[in-house]
C-alpha positions as CSV (number, residue, x, y, z in Angstrom):
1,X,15.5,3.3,-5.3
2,X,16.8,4.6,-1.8
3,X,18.7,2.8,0.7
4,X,18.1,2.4,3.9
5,X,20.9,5.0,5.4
6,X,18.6,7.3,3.5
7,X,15.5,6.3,5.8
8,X,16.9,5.5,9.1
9,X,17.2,8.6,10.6
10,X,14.3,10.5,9.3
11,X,10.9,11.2,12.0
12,X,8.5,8.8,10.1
13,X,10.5,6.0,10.7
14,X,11.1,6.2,14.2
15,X,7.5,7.4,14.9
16,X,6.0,4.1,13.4
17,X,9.0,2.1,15.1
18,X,7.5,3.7,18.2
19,X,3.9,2.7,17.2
20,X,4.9,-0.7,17.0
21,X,6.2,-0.8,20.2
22,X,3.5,0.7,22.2
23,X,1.4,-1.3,20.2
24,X,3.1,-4.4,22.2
25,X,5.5,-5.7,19.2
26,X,8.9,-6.2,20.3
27,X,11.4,-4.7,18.0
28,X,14.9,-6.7,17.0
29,X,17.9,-4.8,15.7
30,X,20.7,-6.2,13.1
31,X,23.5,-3.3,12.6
32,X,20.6,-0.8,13.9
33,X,18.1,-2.3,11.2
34,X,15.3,-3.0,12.9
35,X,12.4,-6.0,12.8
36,X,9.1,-6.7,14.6
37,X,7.7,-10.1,15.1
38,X,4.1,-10.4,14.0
39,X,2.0,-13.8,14.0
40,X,5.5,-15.5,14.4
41,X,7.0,-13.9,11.4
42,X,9.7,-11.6,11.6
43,X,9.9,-9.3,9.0
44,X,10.7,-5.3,8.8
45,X,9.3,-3.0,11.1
46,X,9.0,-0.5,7.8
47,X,7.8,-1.6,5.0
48,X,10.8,-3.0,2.7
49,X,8.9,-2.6,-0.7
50,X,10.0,1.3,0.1
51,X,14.0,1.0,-0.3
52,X,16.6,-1.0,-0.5
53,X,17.6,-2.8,2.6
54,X,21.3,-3.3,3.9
55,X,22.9,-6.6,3.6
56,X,22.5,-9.3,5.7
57,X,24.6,-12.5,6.8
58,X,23.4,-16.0,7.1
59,X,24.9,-16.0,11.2
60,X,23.0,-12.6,11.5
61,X,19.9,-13.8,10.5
62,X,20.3,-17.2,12.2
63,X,21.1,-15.1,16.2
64,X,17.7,-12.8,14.7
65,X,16.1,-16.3,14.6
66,X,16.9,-17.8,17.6
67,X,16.7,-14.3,19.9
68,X,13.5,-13.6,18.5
69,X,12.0,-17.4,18.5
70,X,10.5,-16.7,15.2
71,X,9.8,-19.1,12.8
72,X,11.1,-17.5,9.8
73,X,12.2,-14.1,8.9
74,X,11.0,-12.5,5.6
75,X,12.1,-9.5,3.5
76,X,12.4,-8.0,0.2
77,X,15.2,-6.7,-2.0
78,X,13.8,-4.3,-4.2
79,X,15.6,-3.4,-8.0
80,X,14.6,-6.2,-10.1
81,X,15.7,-5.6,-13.7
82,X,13.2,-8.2,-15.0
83,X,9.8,-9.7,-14.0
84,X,9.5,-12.1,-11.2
85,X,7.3,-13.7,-8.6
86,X,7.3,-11.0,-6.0
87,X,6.5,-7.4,-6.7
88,X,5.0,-4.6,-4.9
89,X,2.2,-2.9,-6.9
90,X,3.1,0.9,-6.9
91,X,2.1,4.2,-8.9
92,X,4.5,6.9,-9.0
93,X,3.9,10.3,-10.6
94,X,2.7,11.8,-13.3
95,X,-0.9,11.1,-12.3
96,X,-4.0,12.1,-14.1
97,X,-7.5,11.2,-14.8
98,X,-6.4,12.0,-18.3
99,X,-3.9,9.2,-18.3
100,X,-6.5,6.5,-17.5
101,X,-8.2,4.2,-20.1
102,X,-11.7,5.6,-21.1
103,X,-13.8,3.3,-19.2
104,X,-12.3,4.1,-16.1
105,X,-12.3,7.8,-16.0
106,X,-16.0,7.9,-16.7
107,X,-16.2,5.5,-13.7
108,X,-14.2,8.0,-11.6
109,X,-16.3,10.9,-12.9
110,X,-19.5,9.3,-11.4
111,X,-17.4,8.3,-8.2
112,X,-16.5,11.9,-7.8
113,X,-20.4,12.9,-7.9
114,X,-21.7,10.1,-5.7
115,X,-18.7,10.5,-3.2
116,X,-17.1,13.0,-0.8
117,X,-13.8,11.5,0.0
118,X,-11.1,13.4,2.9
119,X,-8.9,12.7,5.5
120,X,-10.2,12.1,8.8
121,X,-9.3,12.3,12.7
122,X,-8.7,8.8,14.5
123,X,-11.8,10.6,16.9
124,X,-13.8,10.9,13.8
125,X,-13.4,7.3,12.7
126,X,-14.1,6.1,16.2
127,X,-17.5,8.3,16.4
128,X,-18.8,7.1,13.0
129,X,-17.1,4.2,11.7
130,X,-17.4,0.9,13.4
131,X,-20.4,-0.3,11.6
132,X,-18.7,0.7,8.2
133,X,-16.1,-1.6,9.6
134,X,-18.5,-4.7,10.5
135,X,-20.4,-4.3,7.2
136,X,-16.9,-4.8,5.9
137,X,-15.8,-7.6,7.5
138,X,-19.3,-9.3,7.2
139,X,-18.4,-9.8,3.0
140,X,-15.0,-11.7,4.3
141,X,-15.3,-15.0,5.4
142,X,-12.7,-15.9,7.1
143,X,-12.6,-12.4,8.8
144,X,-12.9,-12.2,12.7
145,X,-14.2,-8.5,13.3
146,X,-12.8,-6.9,16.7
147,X,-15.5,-5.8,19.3
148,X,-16.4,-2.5,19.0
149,X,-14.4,-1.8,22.5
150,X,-11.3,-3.6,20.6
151,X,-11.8,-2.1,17.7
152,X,-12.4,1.7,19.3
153,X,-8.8,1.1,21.0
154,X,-6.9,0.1,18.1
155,X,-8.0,2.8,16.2
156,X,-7.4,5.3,19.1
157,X,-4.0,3.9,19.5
158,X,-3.1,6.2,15.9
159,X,-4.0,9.1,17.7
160,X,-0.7,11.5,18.0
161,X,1.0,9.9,15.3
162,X,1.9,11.8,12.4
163,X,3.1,8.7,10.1
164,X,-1.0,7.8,9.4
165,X,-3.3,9.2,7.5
166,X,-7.0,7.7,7.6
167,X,-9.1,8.5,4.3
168,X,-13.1,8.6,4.8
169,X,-15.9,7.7,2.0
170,X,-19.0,9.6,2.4
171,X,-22.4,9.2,0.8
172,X,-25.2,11.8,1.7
173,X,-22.8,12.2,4.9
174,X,-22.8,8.5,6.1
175,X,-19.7,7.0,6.0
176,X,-19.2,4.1,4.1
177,X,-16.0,3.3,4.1
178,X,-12.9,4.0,5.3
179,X,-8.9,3.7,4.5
180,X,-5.7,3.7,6.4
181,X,-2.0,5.4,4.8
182,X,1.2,4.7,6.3
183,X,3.8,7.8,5.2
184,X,7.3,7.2,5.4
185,X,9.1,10.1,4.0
186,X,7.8,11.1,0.9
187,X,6.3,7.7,0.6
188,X,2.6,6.1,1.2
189,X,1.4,2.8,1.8
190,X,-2.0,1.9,1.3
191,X,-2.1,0.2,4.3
192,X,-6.1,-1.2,4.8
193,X,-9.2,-0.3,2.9
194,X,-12.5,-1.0,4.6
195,X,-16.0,-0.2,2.5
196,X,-19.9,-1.7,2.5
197,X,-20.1,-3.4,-0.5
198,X,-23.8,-2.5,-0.9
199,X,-22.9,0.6,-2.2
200,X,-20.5,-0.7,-4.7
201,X,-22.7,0.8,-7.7
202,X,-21.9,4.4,-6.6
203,X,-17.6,3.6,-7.4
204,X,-16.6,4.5,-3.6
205,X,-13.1,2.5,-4.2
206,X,-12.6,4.7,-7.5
207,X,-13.1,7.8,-5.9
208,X,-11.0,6.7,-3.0
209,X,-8.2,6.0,-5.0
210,X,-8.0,9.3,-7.2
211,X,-8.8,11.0,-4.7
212,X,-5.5,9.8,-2.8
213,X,-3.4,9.5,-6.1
214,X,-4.5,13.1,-6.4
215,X,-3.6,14.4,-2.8
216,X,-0.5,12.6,-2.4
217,X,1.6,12.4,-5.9
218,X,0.3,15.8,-7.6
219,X,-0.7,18.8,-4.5
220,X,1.7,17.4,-2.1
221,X,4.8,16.3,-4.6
222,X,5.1,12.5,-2.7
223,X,6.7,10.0,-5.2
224,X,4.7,6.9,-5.1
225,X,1.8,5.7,-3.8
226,X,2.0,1.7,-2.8
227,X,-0.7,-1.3,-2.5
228,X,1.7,-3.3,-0.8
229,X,3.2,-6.9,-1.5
230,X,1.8,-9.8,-3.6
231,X,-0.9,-11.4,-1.3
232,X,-0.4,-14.8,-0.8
233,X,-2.5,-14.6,2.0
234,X,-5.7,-14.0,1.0
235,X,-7.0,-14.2,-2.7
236,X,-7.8,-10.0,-3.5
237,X,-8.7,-8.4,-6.8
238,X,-7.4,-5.3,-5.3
239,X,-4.1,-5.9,-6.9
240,X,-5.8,-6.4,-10.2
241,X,-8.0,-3.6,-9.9
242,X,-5.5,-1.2,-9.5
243,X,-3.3,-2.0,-12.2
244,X,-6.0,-1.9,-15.1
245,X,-8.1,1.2,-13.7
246,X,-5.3,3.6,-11.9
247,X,-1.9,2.7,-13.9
248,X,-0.4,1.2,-10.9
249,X,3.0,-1.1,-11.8
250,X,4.1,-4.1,-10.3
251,X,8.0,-3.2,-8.9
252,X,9.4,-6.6,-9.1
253,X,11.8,-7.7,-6.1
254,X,13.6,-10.8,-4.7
255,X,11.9,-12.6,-1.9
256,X,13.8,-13.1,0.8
257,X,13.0,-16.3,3.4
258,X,15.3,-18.5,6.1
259,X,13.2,-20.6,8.4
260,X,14.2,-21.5,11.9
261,X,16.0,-25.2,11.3
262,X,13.1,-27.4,12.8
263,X,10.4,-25.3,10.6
264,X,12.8,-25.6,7.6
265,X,12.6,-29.5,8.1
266,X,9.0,-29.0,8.3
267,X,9.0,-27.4,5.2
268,X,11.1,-29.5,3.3
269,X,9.2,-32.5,4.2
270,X,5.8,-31.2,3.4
271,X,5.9,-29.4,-0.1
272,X,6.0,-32.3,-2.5
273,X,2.3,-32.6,-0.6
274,X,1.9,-28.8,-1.7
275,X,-0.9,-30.1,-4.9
276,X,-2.9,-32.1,-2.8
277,X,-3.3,-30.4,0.5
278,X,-4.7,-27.3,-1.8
279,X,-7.3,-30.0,-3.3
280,X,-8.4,-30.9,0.4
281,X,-8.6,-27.6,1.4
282,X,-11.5,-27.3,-1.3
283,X,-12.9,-30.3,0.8
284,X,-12.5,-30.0,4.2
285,X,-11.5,-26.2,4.5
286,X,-9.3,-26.1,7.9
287,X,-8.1,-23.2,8.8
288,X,-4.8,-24.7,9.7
289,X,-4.7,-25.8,5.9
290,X,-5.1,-22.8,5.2
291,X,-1.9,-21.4,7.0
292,X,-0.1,-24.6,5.9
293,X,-1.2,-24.0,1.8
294,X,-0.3,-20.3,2.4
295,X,3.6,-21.4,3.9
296,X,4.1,-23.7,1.1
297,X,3.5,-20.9,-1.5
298,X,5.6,-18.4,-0.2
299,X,8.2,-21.6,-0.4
300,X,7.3,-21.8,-3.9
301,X,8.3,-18.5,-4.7
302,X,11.3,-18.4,-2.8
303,X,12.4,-21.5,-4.4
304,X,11.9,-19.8,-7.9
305,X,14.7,-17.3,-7.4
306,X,17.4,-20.1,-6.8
């Protein structure tokens, strides 16, 4: 696993720093380590599931607190010699179709036939892809699609940036669906995966993902190819899918968390209710429930490594 010195300095990182900036998140430093504040949370600019971060002190993170007026931070350490509650779910190389379980490279086979799958300009996506991404968002519930003028820009805002890749799904040259890659050194995160479910019977997710497993970890020599954290967020096969069909392993870290002192009262005073506001949820589903259930499971796990 790298360490952060091994990352800081590289073109990838400050490019997607940069992103986020002119994207209108303020970034925070601690010994040059920088943080963005998102939804309230503060948490790494890049992705932490990558390396190793640098050590942090209790007064550091309480000044990153207080400048930032967030109400927690959050991060990852990564090398975990045994399983635990957090992990990021990552393939690393080798990487064949060979290597997959019977079932799933015939279903790869036929997603390969039905498919075209290839990277795409930001313009490309904009021309062709914003009712992919309604379609999409019209199968999650509690999704709130952008406006096609809101959606348009924050696609065109990846334009110029070498840190992204965006992954197209084709069928009889419609697109269907659609993926976003963030690359930070020899490293990709699946960022986002949009698709129409009413094509799920051609495979489009199968051939999306060999097809990117393919590119990245076997022509182009990058060393893993990541899904991301556990979602606590939202419930997500994803995860699941990806482990029993493409060999991806869960990486298991140490979740990090310190709350701002009033929201750690707040906390501490609501989780013995954890049980029974997820049963009213299933009654009266708030959305604010919803935020509250997702808090007091990320407590939950943080609590486990103590």
């Amino acid at each position: 696993m790298k360490n952060w010195s091994d990352f800081k300095n590289s073109l990838n990182v400050q490019e997607y720093i940069k992103f986020w900036q002119e994207n209108g998140l303020k970034s925070f430093y601690i010994n040059n380590f920088p943080w963005i504040k998102y939804q309230g949370i503060l948490q790494p600019t890049i992705l932490s599931g990558l390396y190793e971060p640098p050590e942090f002190t209790k007064p550091q993170i309480k000044t990153l607190l207080k400048t930032s007026k967030s109400t927690f931070v959050r991060w990852s350490n990564y090398s975990r010699n045994r399983p635990t509650e957090w992990w990021w779910m990552t393939c690393r190389p080798p990487f064949s179709i060979n290597l997959l379980s019977h079932n799933a490279r015939n279903q790869t086979k036929k997603a390969l036939i039905n498919c075209l799958v290839k990277i795409i300009s930001p313009q490309e996506l904009i021309k062709v892809g914003y009712d992919c991404y309604l379609a999409s968002c019209q199968t999650h519930k509690k999704t709130r699609p952008l406006n096609h003028a809101q959606w348009e820009k924050f696609i065109g805002s990846h334009l110029n940036y070498h840190c992204f890749d965006f992954w197209g799904i084709f069928i009889d040259d419609k697109l269907i669906g659609y993926s976003k890659c963030v690359k930070i050194n020899k490293l990709i995160d699946i960022s986002a995966i949009w698709y129409n479910r009413a094509y799920l019977k051609k495979y489009p997710i199968y051939a999306l993902i060999y097809s990117m497993l393919n590119y990245y970890l076997n022509k182009n020599d990058y060393e893993s190819v990541s899904n991301g954290m556990r979602s606590i967020a939202h419930p997500t096969k994803m995860q699941g899918f990806l482990e029993t069909k493409f060999n991806f392993k869960k990486e298991y870290c140490k979740l990090n968390v310190i709350y701002s002192p009033f929201f750690n009262s707040l906390v501490k005073i609501i989780y013995p209710f954890k049980n029974l506001m997820s049963s009213t949820y299933k009654i009266i589903p708030f959305n604010i429930l919803h935020k509250i259930i997702i808090i007091l499971e990320q407590e939950k796990i943080r609590r486990s490594f103590n």
